[in-house]
C-alpha positions in Angstrom: 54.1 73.2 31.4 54.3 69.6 30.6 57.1 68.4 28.5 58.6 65.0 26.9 60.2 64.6 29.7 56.8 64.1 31.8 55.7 60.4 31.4 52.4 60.7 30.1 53.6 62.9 27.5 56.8 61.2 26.2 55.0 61.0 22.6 53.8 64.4 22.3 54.9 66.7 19.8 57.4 68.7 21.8 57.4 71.8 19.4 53.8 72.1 19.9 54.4 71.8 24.2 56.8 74.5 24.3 55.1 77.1 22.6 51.0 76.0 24.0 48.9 78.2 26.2 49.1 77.0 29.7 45.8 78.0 30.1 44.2 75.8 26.8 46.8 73.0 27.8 45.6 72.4 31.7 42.1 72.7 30.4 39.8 69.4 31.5 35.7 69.1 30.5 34.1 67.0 33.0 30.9 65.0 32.4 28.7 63.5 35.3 27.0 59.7 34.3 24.0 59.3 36.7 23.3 55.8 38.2 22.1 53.0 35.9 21.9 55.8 32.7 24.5 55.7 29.2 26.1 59.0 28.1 28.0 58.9 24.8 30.5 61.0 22.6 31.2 60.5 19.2 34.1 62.8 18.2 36.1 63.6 14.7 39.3 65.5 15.3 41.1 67.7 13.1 42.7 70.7 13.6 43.8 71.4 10.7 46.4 72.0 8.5 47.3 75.1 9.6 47.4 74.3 13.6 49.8 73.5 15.1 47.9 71.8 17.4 44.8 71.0 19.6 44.0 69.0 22.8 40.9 67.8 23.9 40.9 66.7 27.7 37.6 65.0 29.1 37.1 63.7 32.9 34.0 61.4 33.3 32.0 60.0 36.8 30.1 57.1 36.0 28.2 56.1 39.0 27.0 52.7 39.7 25.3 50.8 37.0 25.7 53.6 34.6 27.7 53.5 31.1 30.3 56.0 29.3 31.2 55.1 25.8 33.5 57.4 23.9 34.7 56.8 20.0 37.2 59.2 18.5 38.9 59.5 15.0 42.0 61.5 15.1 42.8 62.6 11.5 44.7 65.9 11.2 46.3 68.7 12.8 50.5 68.7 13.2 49.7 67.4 16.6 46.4 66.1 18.0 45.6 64.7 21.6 42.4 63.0 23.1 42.7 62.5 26.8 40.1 60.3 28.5 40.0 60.1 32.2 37.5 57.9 34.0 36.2 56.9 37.7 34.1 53.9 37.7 31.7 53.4 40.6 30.2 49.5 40.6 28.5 47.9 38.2 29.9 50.5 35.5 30.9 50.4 32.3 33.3 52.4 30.0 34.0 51.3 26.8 36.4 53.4 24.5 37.1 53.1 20.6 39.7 55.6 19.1 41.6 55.3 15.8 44.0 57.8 14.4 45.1 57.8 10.8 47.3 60.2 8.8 50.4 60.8 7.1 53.1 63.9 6.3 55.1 64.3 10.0 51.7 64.4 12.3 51.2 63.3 15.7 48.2 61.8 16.6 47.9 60.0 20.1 45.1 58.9 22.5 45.9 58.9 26.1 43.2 57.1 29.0 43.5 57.1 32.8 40.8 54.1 33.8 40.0 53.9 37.5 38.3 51.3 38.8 37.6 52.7 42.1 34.5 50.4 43.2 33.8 46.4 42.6 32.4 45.0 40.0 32.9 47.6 37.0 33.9 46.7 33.6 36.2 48.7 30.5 37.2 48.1 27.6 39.4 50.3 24.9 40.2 49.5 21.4 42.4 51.3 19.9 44.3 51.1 16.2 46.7 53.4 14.3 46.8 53.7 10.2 50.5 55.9 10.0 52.0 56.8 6.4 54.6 58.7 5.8 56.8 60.6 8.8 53.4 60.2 11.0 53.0 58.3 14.3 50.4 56.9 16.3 50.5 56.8 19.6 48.5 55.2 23.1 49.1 55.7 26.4 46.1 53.5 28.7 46.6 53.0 32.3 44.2 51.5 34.6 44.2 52.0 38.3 42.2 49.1 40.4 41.7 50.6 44.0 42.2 47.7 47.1 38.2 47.0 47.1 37.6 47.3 43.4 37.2 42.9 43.3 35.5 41.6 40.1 37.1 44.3 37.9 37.1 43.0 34.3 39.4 45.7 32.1 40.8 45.0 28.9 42.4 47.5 26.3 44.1 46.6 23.2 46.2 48.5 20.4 47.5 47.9 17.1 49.2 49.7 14.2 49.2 49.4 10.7 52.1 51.3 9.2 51.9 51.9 5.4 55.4 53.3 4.7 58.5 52.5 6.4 59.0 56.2 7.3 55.6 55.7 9.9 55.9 54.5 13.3 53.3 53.9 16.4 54.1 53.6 20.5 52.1 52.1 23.0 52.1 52.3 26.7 49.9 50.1 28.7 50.3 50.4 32.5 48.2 48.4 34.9 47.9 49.3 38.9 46.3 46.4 40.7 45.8 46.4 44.0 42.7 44.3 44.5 43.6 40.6 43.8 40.1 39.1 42.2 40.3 40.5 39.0 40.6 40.3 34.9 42.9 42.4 33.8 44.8 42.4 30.3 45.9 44.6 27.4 47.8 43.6 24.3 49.7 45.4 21.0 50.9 45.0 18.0 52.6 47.3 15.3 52.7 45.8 11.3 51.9 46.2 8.0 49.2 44.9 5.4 48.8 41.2 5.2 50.5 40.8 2.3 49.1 37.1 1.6 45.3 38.6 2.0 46.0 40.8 -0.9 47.3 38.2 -2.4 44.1 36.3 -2.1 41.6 39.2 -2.6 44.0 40.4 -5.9 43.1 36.4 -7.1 39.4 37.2 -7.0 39.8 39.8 -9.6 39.6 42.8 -6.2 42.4 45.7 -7.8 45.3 45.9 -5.7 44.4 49.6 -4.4 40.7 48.0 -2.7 41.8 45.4 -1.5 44.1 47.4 0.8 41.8 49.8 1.0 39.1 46.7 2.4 42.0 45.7 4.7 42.3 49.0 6.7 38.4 49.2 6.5 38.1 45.6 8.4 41.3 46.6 10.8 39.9 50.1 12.0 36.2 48.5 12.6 37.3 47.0 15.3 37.4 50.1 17.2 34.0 51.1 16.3 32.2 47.5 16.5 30.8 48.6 20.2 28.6 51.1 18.0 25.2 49.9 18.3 23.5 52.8 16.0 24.3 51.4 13.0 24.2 55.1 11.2 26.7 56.7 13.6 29.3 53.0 13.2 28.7 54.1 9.4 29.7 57.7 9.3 32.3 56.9 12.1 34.3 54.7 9.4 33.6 56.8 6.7 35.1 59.9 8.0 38.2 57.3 9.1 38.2 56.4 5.8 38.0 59.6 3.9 42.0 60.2 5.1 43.1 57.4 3.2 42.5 59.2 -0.2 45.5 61.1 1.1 47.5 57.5 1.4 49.8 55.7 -1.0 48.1 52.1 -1.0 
């Protein structure tokens, strides 16, 4: 059984590890991308109130030319984990979007394993955390880039928005490079509302309440802007959304 202690899950809930089914815990779905095609998953999590909590493993091919895409909204359950690991063959593509948002004392984290085992494939994750109350956010990304993987282009990037001082988020971005033509980069940053845009939109005659509100809309699209239904980008945010009704703003 993992525990806390185990790197890549030094953010889990540790309650919710000692007491898991071993069986449920290990378990991975795997999902084959044939040459040149797209495969996509659009996910909303939430366990629910009275779980004590879920994971949701996935392991992905993509072989060359084709294209995984994968956006997630983490929104309830005590503790709730997306785990995305992908092998890119060349000329492939994985682009991820997650976003967890919640309050009371939940644990919401996204966890990706990237490997960028032939040249020439692309990724990119987006990632961003909306925390109130005792809640955190957490993501863990780590890309691998074999010896031979040269023209890799990865990028991943995370950021919080904490509402309540009680909230907090924790990032972990690991890169393993061992081919030496390559663009690789990942960036983070943990904060609160932009206090001078409220400011400005409250000067307009926008209530106090929407313009925060607009603020978290605009910050948690960014994970979902890689949506090309427009529809599915629509109901993505609007589930995201829904949570905050749940939020002091």
């Amino acid at each position: 059984m993992p525990t806390t202690k185990d790197e890549a899950w030094r953010y889990a809930d540790a309650d919710f590890l000692a007491n898991a089914n071993l069986d449920a815990l290990s378990h991975w779905r795997t999902l084959e991308v044939p040459a040149g095609e797209t495969r996509s998953e659009f996910m909303y999590k939430d366990s629910g109130l009275e779980s004590a909590g879920a994971t949701d493993r996935l392991r992905v091919h993509v072989r060359k030319g084709g294209r995984f895409e994968g956006f997630y909204i983490i929104a309830g359950g005590r503790y709730q984990r997306v785990e995305v690991e992908v092998t890119l063959e060349e000329g492939a593509h994985f682009e991820f979007g997650g976003v967890t948002i919640g309050g009371g004392d939940k644990v919401q984290e996204f966890v990706t394993r990237t490997i960028h085992a032939e040249p020439n494939a692309t990724s990119n994750q987006v990632v961003r955390a909306v925390q109130w109350g005792r809640s955190t956010g957490n993501f863990l990304g780590r890309i691998e880039v074999v010896k031979d993987a040269q023209k890799t282009d990865a990028g991943q990037n995370f950021r919080a928005i904490l509402l309540e001082k009680g909230a907090s988020a924790n990032t972990k971005p690991e890169l393993e490079i061992f081919a030496d033509d390559v663009l690789c980069a990942h960036g983070a940053a943990i904060g609160q509302l932009d206090e001078a845009a409220a400011y400005y939109m409250a000067a307009r005659g926008i209530p106090p309440q929407i313009a925060r509100k607009l603020q978290v809309q605009a910050f948690i699209g960014d994970a979902f802007v890689a949506i090309e239904d427009e529809a599915t980008r629509d109901r993505m945010m609007e589930q995201a959304l829904e949570q905050l009704n749940e939020a002091v703003l």
